[in-house]
N, C-alpha and C positions, 0 to 999 in steps of 0.2 A: 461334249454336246453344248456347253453353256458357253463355250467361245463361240462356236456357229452362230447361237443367238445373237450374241454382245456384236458379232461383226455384222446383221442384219442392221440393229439398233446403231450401227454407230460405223457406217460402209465406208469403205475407202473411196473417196471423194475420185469420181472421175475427171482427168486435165482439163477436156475440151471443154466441161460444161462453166466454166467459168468466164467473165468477158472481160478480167483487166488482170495482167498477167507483168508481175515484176520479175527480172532473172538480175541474179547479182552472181558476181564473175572477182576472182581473187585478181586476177590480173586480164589487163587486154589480151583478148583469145580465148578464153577459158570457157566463156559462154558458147560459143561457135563452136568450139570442140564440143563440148558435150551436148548442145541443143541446137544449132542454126536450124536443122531439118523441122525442127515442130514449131521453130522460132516463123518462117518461110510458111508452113500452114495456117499457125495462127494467124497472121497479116492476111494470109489471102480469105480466112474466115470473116476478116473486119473486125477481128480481137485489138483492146490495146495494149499497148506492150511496151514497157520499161528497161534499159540495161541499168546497172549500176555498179562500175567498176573499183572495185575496193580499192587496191595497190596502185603504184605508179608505172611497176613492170621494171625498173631502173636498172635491176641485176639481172635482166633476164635475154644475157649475151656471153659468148664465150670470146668474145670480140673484146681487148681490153681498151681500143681505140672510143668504144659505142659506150660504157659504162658510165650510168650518170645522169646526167637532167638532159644528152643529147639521146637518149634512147627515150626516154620519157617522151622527148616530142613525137618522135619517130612512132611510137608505139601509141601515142593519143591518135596520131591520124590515122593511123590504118584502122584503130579501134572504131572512129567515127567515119572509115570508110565502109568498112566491114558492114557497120548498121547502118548504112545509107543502100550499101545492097540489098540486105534484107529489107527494107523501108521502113527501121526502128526511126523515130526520129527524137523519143527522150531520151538522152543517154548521159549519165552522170559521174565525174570522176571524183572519188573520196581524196583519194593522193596520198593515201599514208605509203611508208617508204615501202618499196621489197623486201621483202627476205624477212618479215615479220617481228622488226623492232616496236611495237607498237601495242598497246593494250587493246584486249578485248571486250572490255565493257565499253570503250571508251568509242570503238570503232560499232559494237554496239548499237549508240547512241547517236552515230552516223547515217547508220543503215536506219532507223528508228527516223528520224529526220524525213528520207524519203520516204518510207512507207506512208508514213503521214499525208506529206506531196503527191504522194502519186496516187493512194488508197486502193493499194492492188487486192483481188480478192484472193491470189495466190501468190507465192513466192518461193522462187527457183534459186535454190544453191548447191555446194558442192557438200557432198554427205561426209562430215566429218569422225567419223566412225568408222568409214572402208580400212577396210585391216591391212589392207598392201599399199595406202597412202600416206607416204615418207614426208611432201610437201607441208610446209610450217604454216605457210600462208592457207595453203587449201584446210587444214585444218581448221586455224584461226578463224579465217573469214565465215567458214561455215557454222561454228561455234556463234560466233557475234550474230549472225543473220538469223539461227531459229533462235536465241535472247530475245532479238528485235522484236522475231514474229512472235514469240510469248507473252511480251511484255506491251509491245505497243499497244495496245487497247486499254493499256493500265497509267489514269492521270498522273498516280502519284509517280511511275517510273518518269511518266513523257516532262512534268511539269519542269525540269531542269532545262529542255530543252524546245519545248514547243508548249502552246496553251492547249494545244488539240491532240486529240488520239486516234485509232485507227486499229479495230479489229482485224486482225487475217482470217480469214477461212481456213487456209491449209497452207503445207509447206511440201514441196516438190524438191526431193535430194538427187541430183544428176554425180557422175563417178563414182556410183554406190553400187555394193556388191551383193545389195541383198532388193532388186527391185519387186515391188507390186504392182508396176501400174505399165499400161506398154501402148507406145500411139504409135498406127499406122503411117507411116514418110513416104509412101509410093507419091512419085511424082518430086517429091523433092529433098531427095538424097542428095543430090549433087551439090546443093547448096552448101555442105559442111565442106568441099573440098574448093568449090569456088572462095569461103571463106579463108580457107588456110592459105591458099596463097595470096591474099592481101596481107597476107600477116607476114612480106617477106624477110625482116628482122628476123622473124623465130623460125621460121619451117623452109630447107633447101626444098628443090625439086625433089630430093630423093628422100626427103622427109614427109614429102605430102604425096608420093607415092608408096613408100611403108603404112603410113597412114591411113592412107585411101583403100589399101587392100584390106586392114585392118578391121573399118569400120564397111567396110563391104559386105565382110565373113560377120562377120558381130549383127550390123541388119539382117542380112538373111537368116543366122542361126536363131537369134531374137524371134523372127517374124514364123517360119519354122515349127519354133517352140509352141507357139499362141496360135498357128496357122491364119498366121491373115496377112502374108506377105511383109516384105520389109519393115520393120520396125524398131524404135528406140525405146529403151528402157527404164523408169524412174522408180523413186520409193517416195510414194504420197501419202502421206500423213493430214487428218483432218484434224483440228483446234485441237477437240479434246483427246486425238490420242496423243499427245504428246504431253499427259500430264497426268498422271496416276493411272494409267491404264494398260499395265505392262502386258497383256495380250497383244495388245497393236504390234509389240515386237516382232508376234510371227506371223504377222498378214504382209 
């Protein structure tokens, strides 16, 4: 009974009601897979709306010719075509290498950087706790980004790297296998497949057709579940549940 309360006092923060929305993405692509569709609604709501790509993408070829700072470029443009489809028009690359040679405080304090810049009320990452996510990077990067969001509002963290701080409201974990929060995409599901094939480094045609079926079945069953047609699925967390407040775990 006294959790019922606790989650009145203290609701899981609904997506759409917030109006500046950062998504940070481990590698070029990342954000489009998991969000293009709400990415596509937000814009047409007049939301603004941030990427911030952690990684370089560099190992992310089984091409031994692509491997390197010529996939880097390759994969910044598509990235910055990508959000030119959607009509992102901040998009920011951190550049630490692939494949997760790199510290997490440090990247952290990267992502801290733009939070600051951009002063998003929300921030989209990848949930590093999904129990079937093997990826180092998707791990990492999502690790460093709720740091960021914990911490940024905090002088003495930010003072090493900026004079200014920056509260979050909430954090939004996309690739997560335990979502709360479900926005309807009617109208602009296609967007996620229009996405994938500008990515055409990573995804053959018969990868954005596995794909495509994929997240077909996944929106429908999602939307299904919640009955309200097509829809994508997140786990939103508001400030204070992410700090002593281990009921949030089962909302």
């Amino acid at each position: 009974m006294y959790e019922k309360i606790l989650k009145k006092f203290v609701p899981i923060p609904k997506i759409e009601n917030f109006e500046r929305y950062l998504f940070i993405g481990p590698h070029p692509d990342d954000i489009e897979v998991g969000c293009a569709p709400l990415v596509a609604k937000l814009i047409s709501e007049g939301k603004k709306v941030a990427f911030v790509i952690a990684t370089d993408g560099r190992l992310g070829t089984t091409n031994p010719d692509l491997v390197g700072d010529k996939l880097v470029e390759i994969r910044r443009k598509e990235a910055l075509a990508s959000a030119e489809y959607l009509s992102v028009t901040d998009v920011s690359f951190l550049g630490f290498f692939d494949g997760g040679p790199y510290d997490v405080d440090e990247m952290a304090k990267s992502i801290g950087k733009e939070i600051i810049r951009f002063a998003p009320d929300i921030v989209f990452t990848t949930d590093c706790k999904t129990r079937s996510e093997c990826h180092s990077d998707h791990i990492k990067v999502g690790e460093a980004s709720i740091k960021a969001v914990m911490m940024s509002g905090f002088c003495g963290w930010t003072k090493s790297f900026s004079e200014k701080t920056h509260s979050v409201k909430a954090a939004a974990l996309y690739f997560t296998d335990k979502p709360n929060s479900y926005v309807k995409i009617k109208g602009f599901s296609d967007k996620r497949k229009e996405c994938l094939s500008i990515f055409s480094s990573q995804f053959s045609e018969s990868d954005i057709k596995t794909l495509s079926m994929y997240f077909n079945l996944r929106e429908t069953g999602l939307g299904l579940k919640r009955c309200s047609g097509r829809s994508d699925a997140y786990r939103v967390l508001a400030a204070a549940h992410m700090h002593c407040l281990p009921e949030a775990s089962k909302w």
